[in-house]
C-alpha positions in Angstrom: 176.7 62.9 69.5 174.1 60.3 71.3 174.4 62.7 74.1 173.7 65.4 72.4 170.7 63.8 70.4 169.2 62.8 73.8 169.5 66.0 75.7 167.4 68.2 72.8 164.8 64.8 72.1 162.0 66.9 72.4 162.8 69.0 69.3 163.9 66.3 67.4 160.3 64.8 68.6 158.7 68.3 67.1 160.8 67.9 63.8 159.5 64.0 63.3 155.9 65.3 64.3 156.0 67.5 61.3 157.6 65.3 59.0 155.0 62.6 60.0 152.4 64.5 60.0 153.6 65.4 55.9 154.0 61.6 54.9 150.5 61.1 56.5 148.9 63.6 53.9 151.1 63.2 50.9 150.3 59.4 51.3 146.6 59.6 51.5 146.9 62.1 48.4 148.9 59.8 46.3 147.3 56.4 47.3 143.9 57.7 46.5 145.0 59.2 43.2 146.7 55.8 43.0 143.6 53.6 43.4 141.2 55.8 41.4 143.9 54.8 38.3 144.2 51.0 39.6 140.8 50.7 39.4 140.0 51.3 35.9 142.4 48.5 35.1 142.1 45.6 38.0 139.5 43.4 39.1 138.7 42.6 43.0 140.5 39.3 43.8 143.1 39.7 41.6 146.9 39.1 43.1 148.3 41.6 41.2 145.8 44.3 42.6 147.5 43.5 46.2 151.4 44.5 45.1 152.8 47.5 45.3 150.8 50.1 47.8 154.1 51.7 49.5 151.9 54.5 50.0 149.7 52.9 52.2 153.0 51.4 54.0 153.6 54.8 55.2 150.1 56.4 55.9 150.0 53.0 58.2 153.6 53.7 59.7 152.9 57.8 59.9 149.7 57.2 61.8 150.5 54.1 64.2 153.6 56.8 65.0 151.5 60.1 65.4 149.2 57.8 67.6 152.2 56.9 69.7 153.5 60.3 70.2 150.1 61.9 71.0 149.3 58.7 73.5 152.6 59.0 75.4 152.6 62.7 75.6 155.5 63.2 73.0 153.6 66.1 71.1 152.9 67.5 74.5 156.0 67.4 75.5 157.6 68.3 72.0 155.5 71.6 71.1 154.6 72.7 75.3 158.1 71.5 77.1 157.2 73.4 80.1 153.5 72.0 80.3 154.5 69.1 82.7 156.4 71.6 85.2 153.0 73.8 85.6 150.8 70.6 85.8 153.2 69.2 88.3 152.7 72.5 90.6 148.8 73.0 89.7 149.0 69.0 91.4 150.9 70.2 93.9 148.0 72.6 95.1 145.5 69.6 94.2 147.7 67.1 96.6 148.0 69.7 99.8 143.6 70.7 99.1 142.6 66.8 99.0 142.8 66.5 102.7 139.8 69.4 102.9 138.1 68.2 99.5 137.7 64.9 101.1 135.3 66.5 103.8 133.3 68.0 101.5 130.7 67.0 98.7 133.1 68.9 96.1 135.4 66.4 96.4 133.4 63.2 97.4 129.8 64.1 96.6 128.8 63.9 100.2 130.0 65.8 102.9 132.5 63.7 105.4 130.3 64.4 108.5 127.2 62.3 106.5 128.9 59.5 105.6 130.7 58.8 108.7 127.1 59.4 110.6 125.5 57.0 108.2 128.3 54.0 108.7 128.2 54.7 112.2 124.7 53.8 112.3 124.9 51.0 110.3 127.3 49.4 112.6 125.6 50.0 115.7 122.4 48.9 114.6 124.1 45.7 113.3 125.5 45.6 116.7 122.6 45.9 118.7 121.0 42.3 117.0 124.4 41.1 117.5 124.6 41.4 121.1 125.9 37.5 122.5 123.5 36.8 124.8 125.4 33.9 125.9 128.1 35.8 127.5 126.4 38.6 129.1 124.2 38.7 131.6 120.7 40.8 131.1 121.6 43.8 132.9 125.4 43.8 130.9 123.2 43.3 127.7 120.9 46.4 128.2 124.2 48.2 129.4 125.3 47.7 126.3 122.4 48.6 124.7 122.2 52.0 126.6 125.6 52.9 125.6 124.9 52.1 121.6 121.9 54.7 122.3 124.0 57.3 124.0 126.6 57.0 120.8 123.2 57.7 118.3 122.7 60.9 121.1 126.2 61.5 120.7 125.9 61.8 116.5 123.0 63.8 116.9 123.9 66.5 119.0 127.4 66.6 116.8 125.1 67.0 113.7 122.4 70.0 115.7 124.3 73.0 114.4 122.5 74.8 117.2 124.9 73.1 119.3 128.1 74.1 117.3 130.5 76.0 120.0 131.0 79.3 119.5 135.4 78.5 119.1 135.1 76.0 116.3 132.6 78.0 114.5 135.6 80.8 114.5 137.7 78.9 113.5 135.9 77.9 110.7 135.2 81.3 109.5 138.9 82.3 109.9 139.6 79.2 107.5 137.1 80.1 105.0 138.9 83.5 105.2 142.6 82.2 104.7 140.7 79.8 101.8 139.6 83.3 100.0 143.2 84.8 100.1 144.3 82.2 98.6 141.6 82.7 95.7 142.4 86.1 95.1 146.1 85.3 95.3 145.4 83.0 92.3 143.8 85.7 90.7 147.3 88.0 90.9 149.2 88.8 87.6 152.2 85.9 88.1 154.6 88.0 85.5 156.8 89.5 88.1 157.8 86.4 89.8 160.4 84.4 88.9 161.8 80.8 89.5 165.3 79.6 91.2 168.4 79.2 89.7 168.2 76.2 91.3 164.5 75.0 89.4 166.1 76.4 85.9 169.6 74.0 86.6 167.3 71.0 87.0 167.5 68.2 84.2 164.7 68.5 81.1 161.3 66.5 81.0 162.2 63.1 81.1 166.0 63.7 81.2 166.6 61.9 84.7 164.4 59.6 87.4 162.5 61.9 88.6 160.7 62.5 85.4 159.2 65.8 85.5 161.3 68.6 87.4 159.2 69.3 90.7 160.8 73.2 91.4 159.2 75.8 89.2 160.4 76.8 85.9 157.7 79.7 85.2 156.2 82.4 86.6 152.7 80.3 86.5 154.1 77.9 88.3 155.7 79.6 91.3 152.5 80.8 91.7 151.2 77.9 91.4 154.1 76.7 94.4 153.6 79.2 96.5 149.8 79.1 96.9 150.8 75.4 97.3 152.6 76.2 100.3 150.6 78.3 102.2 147.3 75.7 101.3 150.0 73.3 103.2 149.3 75.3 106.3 145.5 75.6 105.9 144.8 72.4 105.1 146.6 71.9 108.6 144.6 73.8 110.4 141.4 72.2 109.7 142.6 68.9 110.4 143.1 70.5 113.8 139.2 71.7 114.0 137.1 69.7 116.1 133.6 70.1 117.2 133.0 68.8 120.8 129.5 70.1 121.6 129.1 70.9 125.5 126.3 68.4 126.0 128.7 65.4 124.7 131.2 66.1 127.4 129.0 64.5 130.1 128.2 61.9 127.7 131.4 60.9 126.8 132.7 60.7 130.5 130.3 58.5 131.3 130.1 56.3 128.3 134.1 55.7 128.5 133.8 54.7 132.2 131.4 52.3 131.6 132.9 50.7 128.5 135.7 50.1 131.2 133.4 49.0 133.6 132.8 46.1 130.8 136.1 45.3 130.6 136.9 45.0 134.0 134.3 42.5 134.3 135.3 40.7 131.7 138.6 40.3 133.4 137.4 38.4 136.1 137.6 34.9 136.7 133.8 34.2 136.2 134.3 33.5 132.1 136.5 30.8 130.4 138.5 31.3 127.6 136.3 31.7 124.9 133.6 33.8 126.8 136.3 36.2 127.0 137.3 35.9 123.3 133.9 36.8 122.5 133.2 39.2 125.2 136.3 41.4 124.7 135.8 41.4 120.7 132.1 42.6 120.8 132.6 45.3 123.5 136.1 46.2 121.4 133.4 46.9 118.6 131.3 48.7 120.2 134.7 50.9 121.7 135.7 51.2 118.0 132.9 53.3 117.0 132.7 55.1 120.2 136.7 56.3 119.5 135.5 57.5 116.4 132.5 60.0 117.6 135.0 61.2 120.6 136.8 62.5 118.0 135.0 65.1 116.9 134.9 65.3 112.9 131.5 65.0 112.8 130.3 68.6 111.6 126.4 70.2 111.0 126.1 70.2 107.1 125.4 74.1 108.0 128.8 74.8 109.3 130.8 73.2 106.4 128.8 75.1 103.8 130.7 78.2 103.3 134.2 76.1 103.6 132.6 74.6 100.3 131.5 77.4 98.6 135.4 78.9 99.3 136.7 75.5 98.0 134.7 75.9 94.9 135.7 79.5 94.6 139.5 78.1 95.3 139.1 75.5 92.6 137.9 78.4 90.2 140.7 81.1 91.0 142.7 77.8 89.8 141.1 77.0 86.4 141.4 81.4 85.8 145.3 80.7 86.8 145.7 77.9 84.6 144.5 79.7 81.8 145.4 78.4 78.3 147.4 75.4 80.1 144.2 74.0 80.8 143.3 73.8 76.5 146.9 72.3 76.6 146.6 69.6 78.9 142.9 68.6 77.6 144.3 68.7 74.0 147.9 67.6 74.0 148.0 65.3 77.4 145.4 62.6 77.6 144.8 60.5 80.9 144.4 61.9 83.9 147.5 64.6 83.7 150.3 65.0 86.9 150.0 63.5 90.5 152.2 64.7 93.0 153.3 62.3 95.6 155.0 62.8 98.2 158.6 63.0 96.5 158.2 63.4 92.7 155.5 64.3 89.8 154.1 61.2 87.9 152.4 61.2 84.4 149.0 59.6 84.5 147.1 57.5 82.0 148.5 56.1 78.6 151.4 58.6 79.6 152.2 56.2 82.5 152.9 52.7 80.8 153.4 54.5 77.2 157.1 56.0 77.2 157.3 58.6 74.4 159.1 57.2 71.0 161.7 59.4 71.5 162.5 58.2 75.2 162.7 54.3 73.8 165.1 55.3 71.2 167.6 56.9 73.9 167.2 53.5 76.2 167.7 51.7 73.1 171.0 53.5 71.8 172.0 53.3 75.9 171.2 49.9 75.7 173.3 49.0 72.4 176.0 51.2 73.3 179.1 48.7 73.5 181.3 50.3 75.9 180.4 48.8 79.5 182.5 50.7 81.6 180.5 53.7 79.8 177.2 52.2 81.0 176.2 50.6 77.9 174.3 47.2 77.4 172.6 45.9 80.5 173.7 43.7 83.5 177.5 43.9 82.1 176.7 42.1 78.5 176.4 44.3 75.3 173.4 44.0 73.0 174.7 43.2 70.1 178.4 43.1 69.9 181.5 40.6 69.5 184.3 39.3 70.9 187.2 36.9 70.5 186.3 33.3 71.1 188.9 31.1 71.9 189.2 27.7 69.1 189.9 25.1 71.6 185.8 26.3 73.4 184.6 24.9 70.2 186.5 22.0 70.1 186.4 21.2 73.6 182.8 21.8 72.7 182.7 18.7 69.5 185.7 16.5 70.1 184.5 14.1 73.3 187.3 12.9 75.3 187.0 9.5 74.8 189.4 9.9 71.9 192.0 10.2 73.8 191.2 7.1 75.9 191.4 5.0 72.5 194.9 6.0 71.4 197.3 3.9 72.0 199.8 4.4 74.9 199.8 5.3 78.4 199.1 8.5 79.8 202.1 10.3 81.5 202.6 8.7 85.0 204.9 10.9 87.7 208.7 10.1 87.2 211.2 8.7 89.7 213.1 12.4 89.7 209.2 14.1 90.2 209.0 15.0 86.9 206.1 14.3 84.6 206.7 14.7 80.7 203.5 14.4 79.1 203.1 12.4 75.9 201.2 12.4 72.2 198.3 10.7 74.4 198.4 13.5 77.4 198.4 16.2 74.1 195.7 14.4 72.8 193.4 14.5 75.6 194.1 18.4 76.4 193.3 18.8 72.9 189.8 17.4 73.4 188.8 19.0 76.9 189.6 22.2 75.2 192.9 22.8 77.1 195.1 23.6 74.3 195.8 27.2 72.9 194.2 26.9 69.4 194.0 30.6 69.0 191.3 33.0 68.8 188.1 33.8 66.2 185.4 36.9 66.1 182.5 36.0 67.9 178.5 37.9 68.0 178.0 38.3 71.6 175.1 39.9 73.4 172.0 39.5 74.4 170.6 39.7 71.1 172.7 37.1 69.5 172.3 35.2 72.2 168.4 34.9 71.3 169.0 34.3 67.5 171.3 32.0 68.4 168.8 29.7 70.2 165.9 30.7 67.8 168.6 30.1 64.6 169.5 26.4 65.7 166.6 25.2 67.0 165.0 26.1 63.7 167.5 24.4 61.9 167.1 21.3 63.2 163.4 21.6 63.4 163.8 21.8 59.5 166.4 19.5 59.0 164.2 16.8 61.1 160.8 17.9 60.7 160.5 18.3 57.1 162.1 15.0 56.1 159.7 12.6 58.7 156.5 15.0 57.5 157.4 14.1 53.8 157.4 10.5 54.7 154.0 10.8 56.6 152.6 12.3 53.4 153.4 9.4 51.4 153.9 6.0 53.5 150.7 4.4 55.3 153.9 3.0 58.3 155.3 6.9 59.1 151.9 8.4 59.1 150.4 5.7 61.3 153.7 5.1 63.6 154.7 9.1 64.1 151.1 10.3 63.7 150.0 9.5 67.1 152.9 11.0 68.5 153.2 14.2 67.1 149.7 14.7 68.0 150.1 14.0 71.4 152.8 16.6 72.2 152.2 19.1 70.0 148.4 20.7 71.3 150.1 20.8 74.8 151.4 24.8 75.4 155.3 25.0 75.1 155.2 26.7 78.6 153.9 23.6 79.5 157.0 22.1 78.8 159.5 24.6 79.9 159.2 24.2 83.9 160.2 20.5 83.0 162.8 21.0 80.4 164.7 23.8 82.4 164.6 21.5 85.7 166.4 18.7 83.2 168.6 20.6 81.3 169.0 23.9 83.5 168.9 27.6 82.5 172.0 26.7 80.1 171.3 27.4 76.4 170.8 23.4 76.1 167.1 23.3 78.0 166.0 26.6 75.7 167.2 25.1 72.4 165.3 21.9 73.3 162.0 23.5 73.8 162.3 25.6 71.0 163.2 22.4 68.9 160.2 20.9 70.2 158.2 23.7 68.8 159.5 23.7 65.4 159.6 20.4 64.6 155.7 20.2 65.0 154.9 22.7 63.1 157.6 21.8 60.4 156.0 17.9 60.4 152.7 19.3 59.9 153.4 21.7 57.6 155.2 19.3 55.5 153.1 16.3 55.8 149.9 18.8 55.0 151.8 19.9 51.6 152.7 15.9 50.2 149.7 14.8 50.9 147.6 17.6 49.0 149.8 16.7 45.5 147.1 15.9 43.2 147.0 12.4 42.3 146.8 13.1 38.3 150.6 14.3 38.8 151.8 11.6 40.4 149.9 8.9 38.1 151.6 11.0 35.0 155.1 10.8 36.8 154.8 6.6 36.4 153.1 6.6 33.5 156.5 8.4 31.8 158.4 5.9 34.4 159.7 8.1 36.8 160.9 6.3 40.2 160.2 7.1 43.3 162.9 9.0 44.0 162.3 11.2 41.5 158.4 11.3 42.3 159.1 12.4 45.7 161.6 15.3 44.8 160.2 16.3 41.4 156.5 16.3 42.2 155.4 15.7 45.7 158.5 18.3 47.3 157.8 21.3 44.8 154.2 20.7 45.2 154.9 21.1 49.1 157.4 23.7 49.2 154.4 26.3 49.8 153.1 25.0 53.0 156.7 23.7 54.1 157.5 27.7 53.5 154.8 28.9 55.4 155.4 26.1 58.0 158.4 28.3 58.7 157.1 31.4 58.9 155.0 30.3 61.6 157.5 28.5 63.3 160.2 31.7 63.4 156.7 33.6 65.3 155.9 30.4 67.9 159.4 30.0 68.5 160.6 33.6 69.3 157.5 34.2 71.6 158.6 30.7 73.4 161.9 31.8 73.9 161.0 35.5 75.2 158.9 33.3 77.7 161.5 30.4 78.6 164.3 33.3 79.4 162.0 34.9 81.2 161.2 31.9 83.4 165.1 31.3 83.5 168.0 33.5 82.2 171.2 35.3 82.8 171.2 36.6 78.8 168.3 37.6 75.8 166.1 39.7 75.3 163.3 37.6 77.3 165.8 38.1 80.5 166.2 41.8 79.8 162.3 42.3 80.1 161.8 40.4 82.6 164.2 42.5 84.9 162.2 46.0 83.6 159.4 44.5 84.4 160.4 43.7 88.2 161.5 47.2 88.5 158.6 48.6 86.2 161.2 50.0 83.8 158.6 51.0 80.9 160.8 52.5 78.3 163.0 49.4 78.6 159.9 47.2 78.3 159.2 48.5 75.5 162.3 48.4 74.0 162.5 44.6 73.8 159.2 44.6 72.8 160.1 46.4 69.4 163.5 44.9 69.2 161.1 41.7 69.0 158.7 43.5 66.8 161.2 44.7 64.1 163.3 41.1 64.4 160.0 39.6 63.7 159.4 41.8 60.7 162.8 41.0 59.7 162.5 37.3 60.1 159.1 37.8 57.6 160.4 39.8 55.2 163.4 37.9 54.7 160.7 34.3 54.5 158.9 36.4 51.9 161.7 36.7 49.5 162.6 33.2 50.2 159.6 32.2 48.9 159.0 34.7 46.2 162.4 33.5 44.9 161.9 29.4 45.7 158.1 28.9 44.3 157.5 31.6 42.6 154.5 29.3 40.8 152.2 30.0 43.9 149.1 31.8 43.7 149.2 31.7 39.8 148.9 27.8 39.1 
């Protein structure tokens, strides 16, 4: 069944579109049909005004999803399933025409040939007040400064397009020519061609690792392909064109036997060390740039003009291909669209770090799944699961050994036959190490118990400690002035502060985590409760005596109730502090949690399970809130109306 639900997500994402798209209206229609009632009978600042509102709940929940989908590409990819394939070959043609773009001002503003001419003479003009005078003589010096001016002559006559031969002109034109077919190509009616059997066999959008099938799936897009291929081999060709003008040949002949001229001379034994250091990296500058113009990409403006006029007819034949894909991808695909690299089509933008809802709920029931040998759970441990736990663990776990030792008796010694028959004493002491068979008991297991289970005790005994000592600060002059200082000393400092320290004491072992969560909730929890006994108003208290209550009674008639609110809350923020510290503390060190989980996606830039942990936190949190909401609605259910 999960199988099955993952292989057709995309038309369970269209079905949840619509039905999201439905609660969004029918909300706003009731809640403001709602509030125009409300308002005849409520007053701003009342609390009453705040309950209820479920149709706001799912306006919120209906758009914060319909954002998600549209951000991620899901109502792309829902309602246009064959979108990605025809953006991933209209890339393809993008990836194999960059190479030629690149040279040209339709792709970079300026054409190639300028802005190599103007870094070029930048560089040499930085290295002409740069000659060391120290290390060359006068005649190397003007040398030197005769070849910088022979490179300038050497940009110039590359740049004269009366000097562009007559073969690379030709081959120009035959370019521009192959560039137009392909326009017109472009142009064709794609209807009668058709894709593979091997592009229609490959796996869905977002179905395998390589994300968006690269083969061709539609007619569009094996046109698409095939121009791609055949711009391959243009774009080839003019990587190949070169223009060597007849009056640099003599030029370059000369200038390249006199750069080695230099070095010869600086390979003598008339320089020390660093005269040659400095010698061989200023004429290796000057060689640099003079490797660069023997090249020959540096064109007359003239003679790439018509290869960018056939670009920019090219790039229109494309847009008249794409046809309404192109109102697809501008309304339904946000970002930057499909790359093609090398290998595989990416999604760009939000797309990219923002896996579709329907992709996170297949990781997640992949991840929850409980059968490991079926791939389920992650790194060999099951989310959320059980498992038999053996008795003597726990006791092992409680009863220290030292029991044993006080017993009476001896311990079993080795016979004179070699036999050893243990006694009551030997029992005893297997009993506490947790060597006895005690049976077996059902166990949570997983990652995710694993985090509650830290988050769960520390909290406890945050409470259980906390609370008490921050009642005691309210009302004694010795806590508040003994603990005060304390508390406050630890408790601004970051709990990933503390965690390098803690782990190096206690390990990555569930001890060190438990610890530093403690840490955090007891602060919080001595505040909290030390903040609520002090704020009783005195009048209560002075009544409580005056009809002879003790102080005993005080404290847990008057001064508790009256703190119970901020105690409450206390935990509320606690369960937040101390779940984030935890995802952070098993990130630092972990073998189990949620916080480990993430921490492994993120090394390997596993979105969708990023993101899974980060809702698994998200809805534990609400769960945690909503469950501290009833708590108190049930415990004090005085606040707000005293």
């Amino acid at each position: 069944m999960g199988e099955l639900l993952s292989y057709n997500r995309a038309y369970i994402a269209a079905f949840i579109i619509i039905v999201l798209v439905a609660m969004f209206v029918i909300s706003v229609v009731v809640g403001r049909k709602e509030t125009a009632q409300r308002d005849k009978d409520e007053v701003f600042g009342d609390p009453e005004r705040t309950r209820g509102g479920w149709y706001w709940s799912a306006c919120g929940v209906a758009t914060l999803l319909l954002v998600w989908f549209y951000f991620s590409w899901g109502v792309g990819r829902a309602y246009f399933p064959e979108a990605a394939n025809e953006m991933c070959q209209v890339a393809k043609l993008e990836e194999v025409v960059s190479p030629i773009k690149a040279a040209l001002p339709i792709g970079s503003r300026y054409f190639k040939s300028t802005l190599l001419v103007a870094r070029n003479t930048d560089q040499l003009d930085e290295l002409v007040t740069q000659v060391p005078s120290d290390v060359f003589s006068p005649d190397e010096q003007d040398e030197l400064r005769n070849i910088i001016g022979d490179q300038r002559q050497l940009m110039a006559n590359s740049s004269d397009p009366t000097q562009l031969s007559a073969q690379t002109s030709s081959e120009l034109n035959a370019l521009v020519g192959k560039i137009s077919l392909l326009a017109d190509k472009l142009k064709s009616d794609p209807t009668s061609l058709k894709p593979t059997e091997e592009a229609l066999a490959q796996p869905k959008w977002g179905l395998s690792i390589i994300e968006i099938p690269v083969l061709p799936t539609t007619s569009r897009g094996v046109l698409f392909d095939t121009v791609a291929g055949e711009a391959a081999d243009i774009t080839t060709l003019f990587n190949k064109i070169r223009n060597h003008p007849v009056q640099n040949d003599r030029i370059i002949s000369d200038v390249k036997q006199r750069i080695q001229n230099l070095k010869t001379a600086t390979e003598s034994d008339d320089f020390d060390a660093a005269a040659i250091v400095q010698r061989n990296k200023y004429i290796k500058s000057v060689e640099r740039i003079f490797k660069r113009l023997d090249d020959g990409t540096i064109f007359p403006a003239r003679a790439l003009e018509e290869v960018n006029g056939a670009i920019a007819n090219l790039d229109a034949a494309k847009d008249h291909a794409r046809g309404g894909l192109a109102w697809i991808e501008s309304l339904f695909f946000p970002g930057q669209g499909v790359v093609k690299s090398r290998t595989q089509c990416t999604e760009q933008g939000s797309a990219r770090w923002l896996p579709k809802p329907t992709d996170v709920v297949a990781e997640f029931l992949t991840l929850s799944n409980p059968d490991i040998e079926a791939g389920g759970g992650y790194k060999g441990i099951p989310l959320f699961w059980w498992k038999w736990l053996p008795l003597q663990d726990v006791v092992g776990f409680f009863v220290p050994d030292s029991i044993a030792d006080i017993w009476p008796g001896e311990y079993a010694q080795l016979g004179p036959d070699g036999t050893i028959t243990p006694s009551f004493k030997d029992d005893l002491l297997a009993f506490a190490r947790g060597e006895a068979y005690l049976g077996a008991i059902p166990m949570l297991d997983g990652h995710l118990w694993d985090s509650l289970f830290r988050v769960l005790v520390a909290l406890a005994l945050g409470i259980l400690l906390g609370v008490p000592l921050g009642l005691f600060m309210g009302v004694s002059r010795f806590f508040k002035s003994f603990f005060d200082p304390l508390i406050e000393l630890y408790r601004p400092v970051p709990p990933l502060a503390w965690a390098p320290l803690i782990l190096t004491i206690f390990g990555i072992t569930d001890d060190g985590k438990i610890f530093l969560l403690f840490m955090v909730a007891f602060a919080i929890m001595v505040i909290s409760a030390r903040t609520g006994a002090s704020g009783t108003q005195l009048s209560k208290i002075r009544a409580s005596h005056s009809l002879g209550a003790s102080t005993s009674q005080i404290m847990r008639y008057v001064i508790l109730p009256n703190a119970m609110p901020e105690i409450l809350t206390g935990v509320r923020i606690a369960i937040g502090v101390c779940w984030g510290t935890l995802v952070a503390a098993e990130i630092l060190a972990g073998t189990t949690g949620i916080g480990f989980i993430e921490n492994i996606a993120r090394t390997v830039s596993d979105y969708e399970l990023i993101w899974v942990t980060i809702l698994i936190m998200g809805i534990l949190g609400l769960m945690f809130d909503i469950i501290m909401r009833w708590v108190i609605a049930r415990t004090i259910p005085w606040r707000g109306k005293g």
